[in-house]
C-alpha positions in Angstrom: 103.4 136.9 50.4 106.4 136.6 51.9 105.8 138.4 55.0 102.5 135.9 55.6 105.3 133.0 55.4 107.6 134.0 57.5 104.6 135.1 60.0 103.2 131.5 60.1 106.9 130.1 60.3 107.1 132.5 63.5 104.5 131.5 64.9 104.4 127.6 64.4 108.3 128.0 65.9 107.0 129.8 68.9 103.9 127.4 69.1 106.0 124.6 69.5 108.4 126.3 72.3 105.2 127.0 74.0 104.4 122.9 73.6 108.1 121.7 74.8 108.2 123.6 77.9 104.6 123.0 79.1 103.6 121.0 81.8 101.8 117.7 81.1 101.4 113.9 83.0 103.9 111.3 82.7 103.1 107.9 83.3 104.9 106.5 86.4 107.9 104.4 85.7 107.4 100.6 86.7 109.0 99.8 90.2 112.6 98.5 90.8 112.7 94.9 90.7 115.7 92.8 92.6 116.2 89.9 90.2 116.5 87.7 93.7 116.0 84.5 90.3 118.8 85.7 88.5 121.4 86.6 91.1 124.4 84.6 92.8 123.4 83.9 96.3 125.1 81.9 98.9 123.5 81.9 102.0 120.1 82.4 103.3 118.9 83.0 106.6 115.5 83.9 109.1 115.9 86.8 111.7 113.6 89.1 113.7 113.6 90.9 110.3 112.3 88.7 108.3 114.2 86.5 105.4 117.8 87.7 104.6 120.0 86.3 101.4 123.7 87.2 100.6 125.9 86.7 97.5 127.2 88.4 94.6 128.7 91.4 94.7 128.0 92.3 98.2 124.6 92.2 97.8 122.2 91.5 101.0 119.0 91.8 100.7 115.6 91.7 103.0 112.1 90.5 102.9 109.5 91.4 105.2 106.7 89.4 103.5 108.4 85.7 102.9 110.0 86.4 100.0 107.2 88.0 98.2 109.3 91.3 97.4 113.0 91.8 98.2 114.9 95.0 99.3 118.6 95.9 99.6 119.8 96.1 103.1 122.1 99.2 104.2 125.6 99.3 104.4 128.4 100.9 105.7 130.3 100.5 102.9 129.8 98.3 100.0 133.5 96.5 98.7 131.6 94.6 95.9 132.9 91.9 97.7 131.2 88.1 97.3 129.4 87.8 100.8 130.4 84.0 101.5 127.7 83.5 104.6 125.6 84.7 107.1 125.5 84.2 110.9 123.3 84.7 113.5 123.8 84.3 117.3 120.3 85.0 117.6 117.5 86.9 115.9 119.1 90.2 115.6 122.6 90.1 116.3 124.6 88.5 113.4 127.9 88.6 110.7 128.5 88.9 106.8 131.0 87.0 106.1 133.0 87.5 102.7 136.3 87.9 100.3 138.9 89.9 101.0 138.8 89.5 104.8 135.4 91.5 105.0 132.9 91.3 107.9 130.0 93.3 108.3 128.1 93.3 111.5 124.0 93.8 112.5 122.4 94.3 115.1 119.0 94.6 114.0 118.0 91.3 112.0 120.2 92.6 108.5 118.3 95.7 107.8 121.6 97.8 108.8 125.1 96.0 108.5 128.2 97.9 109.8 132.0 97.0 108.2 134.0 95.8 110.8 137.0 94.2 109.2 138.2 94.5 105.4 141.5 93.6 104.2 143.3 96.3 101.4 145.6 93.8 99.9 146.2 89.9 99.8 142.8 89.5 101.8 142.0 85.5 101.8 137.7 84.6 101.9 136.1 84.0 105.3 133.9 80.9 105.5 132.1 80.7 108.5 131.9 82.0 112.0 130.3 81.6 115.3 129.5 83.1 118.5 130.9 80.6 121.5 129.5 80.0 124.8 132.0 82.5 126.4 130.4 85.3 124.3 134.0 85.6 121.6 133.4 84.8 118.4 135.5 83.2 116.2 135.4 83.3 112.0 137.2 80.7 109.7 138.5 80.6 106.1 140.7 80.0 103.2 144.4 79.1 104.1 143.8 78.1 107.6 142.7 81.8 108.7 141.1 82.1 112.0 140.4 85.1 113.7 138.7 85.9 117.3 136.3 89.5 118.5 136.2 89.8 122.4 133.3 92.3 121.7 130.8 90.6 120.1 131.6 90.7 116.7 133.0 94.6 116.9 136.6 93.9 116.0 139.1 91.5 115.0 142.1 89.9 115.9 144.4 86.6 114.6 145.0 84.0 116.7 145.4 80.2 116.6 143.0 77.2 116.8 144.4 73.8 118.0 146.7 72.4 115.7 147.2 75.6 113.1 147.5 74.5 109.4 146.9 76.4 105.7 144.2 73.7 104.8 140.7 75.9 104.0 138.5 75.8 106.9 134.4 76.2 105.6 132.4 75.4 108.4 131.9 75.6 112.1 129.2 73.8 114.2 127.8 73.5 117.6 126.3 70.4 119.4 122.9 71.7 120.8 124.1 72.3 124.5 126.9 74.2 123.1 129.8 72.0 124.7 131.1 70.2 120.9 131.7 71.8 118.8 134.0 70.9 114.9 135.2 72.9 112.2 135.6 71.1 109.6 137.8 72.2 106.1 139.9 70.9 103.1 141.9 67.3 103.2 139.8 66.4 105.3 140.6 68.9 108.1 138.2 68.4 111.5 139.3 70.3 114.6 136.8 68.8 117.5 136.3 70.8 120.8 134.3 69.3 124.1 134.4 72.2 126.2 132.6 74.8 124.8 135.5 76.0 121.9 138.4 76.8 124.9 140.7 73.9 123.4 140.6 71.9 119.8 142.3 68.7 119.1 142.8 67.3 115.5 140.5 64.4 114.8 142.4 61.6 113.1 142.1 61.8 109.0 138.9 59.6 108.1 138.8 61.1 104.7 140.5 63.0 102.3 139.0 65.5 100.4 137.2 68.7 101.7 134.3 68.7 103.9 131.7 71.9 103.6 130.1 71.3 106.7 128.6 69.4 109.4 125.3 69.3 111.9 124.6 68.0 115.4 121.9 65.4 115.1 121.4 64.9 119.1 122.8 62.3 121.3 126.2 62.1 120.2 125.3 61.9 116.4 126.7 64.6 113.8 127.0 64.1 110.3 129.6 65.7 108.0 129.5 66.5 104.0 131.7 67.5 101.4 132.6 66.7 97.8 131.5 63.8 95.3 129.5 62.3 97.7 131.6 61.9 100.7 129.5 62.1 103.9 129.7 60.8 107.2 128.0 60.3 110.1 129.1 59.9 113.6 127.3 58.3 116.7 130.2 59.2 119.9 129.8 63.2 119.3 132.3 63.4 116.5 135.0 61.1 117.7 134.7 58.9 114.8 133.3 58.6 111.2 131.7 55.8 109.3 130.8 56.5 105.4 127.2 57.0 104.6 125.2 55.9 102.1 124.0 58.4 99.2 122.2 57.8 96.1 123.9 60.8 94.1 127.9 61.0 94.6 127.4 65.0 94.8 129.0 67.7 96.6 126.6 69.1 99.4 127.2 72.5 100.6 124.4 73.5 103.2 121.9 71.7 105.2 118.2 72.2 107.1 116.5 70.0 109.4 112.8 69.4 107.6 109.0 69.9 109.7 109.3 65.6 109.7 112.7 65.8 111.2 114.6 64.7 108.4 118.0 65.9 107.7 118.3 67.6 104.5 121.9 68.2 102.3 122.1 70.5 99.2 124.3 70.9 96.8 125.3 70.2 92.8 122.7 70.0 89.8 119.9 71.3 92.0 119.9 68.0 93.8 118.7 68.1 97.5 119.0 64.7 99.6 117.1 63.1 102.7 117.8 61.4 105.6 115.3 59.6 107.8 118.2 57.6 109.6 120.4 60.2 111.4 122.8 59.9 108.2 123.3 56.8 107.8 122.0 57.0 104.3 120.1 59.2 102.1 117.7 59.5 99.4 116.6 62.2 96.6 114.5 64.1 97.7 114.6 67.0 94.9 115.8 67.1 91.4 117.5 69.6 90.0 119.2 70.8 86.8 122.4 72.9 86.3 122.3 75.2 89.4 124.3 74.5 92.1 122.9 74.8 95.5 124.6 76.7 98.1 121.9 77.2 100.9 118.3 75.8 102.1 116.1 77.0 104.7 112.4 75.5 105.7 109.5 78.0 105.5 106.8 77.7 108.2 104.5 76.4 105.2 106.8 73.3 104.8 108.6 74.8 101.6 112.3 75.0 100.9 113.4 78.3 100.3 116.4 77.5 98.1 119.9 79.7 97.7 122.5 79.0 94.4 124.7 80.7 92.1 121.2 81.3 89.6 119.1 82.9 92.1 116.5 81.7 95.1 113.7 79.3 94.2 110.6 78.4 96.1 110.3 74.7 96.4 107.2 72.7 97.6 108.6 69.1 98.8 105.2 67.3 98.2 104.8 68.3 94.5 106.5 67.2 91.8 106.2 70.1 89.4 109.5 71.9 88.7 110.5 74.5 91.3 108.8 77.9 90.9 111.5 80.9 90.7 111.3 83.0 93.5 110.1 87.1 92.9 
């Protein structure tokens, strides 16, 4: 009797090795998904490659099919750095801006970005850049840091723009012929150039607190934007300021022009505002809730592709059900 157990025990032991270590199907694990609604992104832009987003992390990411699906670009190294913007000079060619002094560089519409500046230690955030009409570029940011590539964005050097100070500088902008262009920062900083970026003068204070950017309207108009409200429009290319009008008193952080023309501002509690006047005043054009929104861009289809610090959200302009999250 014993013998038959200890046969059976054998051979259910050996039945089962047989079973653990014999080939069968496994079903296919479900596809990686980029939680593009869930991430921290901060700036948005359209190339050759289709859409590209930036943000936390040091994430930048791709889409091919209007923000249907999302990749993750390459990169040449990967600091886990916060990418603050991105630039384009044209439809391939552009920079990752970011913390610590880091700038990545493509050539190719953001599907491949290459590091081209990093600071180890004590590194200060990068805010914006540009590529000027003499083919340098110069990039902007916290503490009055300004920098300057001969080589089309390759590498990077110091130097100074007009009067130098330590105020934050967030945002550069060119008229449309290229000739004005303003950076404009903290306490109210504007520089103001006329000839093409070779020389900046200080515009007289107008304002206080910090503006996040500005935008050439055409003939001599620009309008500027910054915190609680405070924007300004200008009709003798930047020269001076009168207040606008606004029916939030929120911070804006990006603009887009809209398929009607319109000038659009972004910025806290979801809250995007409209002007049909060339900034003399604006309207609400989109409620929000608790997001804040850090950069907008116009799809051919007339919706606003919308970047913040909870992710990208499709936004149709005309309908007044709440924004759809992004995929």
């Amino acid at each position: 009797m014993r013998t038959l157990v200890g046969m059976a025990i054998a051979l259910t032991v050996a039945f089962a090795g047989v079973f653990a270590f014999s080939p069968r199907s496994v079903p296919p694990l479900a596809a990686t998904r980029i939680p593009v609604d869930r991430m921290q992104l901060t700036s948005i832009a359209r190339t050759s490659a289709g859409l590209v987003t930036a943000g936390e992390l040091g994430s930048i990411l791709i889409s091919t099919d209007e923000g249907a699906s999302w990749q993750r670009a390459n990169l040449s190294q990967n600091r886990q750095a916060v990418i603050t913007r991105l630039v384009f000079a044209d439809d391939k060619t552009g920079v990752a801006l970011g913390h610590e002094g880091w700038i990545l560089r493509t050539s190719d519409g953001g599907l491949n970005w290459t590091e081209v500046a990093f600071t180890e230690t004590n590194g200060e955030p990068l805010m914006s850049a540009a590529r000027m009409p003499s083919g340098d570029w110069i990039a902007v940011g916290a503490f009055g840091r300004t920098l300057r590539s001969a080589d089309d964005a390759t590498t990077w050097e110091e130097f100074a723009i007009g009067e130098q100070e330590d105020w934050h500088l967030n945002h550069i902008a060119a008229s449309k012929d290229k000739k004005t262009w303003l950076i404009v920062g903290e306490a109210g900083t504007l520089q103001r150039s006329t000839d093409g970026g070779q020389e900046w003068t200080k515009v007289p204070p107008f304002y206080n607190g910090s503006l996040y950017g500005s935008v050439h309207l055409g003939d001599g108009r620009w309008v500027a934007y910054g915190m609680r409200g405070n924007v300004f429009h200008s009709a003798d290319d930047g020269a001076t300021w009168t207040p606008s009008q606004l029916q939030a008193p929120i911070s804006t952080y990006s603009h887009a022009i809209d398929r009607d023309g319109s000038l659009l501002l972004a910025g806290q509690g979801g809250i995007v505002l409209a002007s049909a006047d060339g900034g003399a005043s604006f309207t609400i054009a989109r409620k929000g809730g608790r997001e804040t929104l850090t950069d907008l861009i116009v799809s051919p289809d007339g919706k606003w592709l919308l970047a913040s610090d909870s992710g990208l959200q499709n936004w149709a302009p005309t309908t007044p059900a709440a924004p759809k999250n992004a995929s």
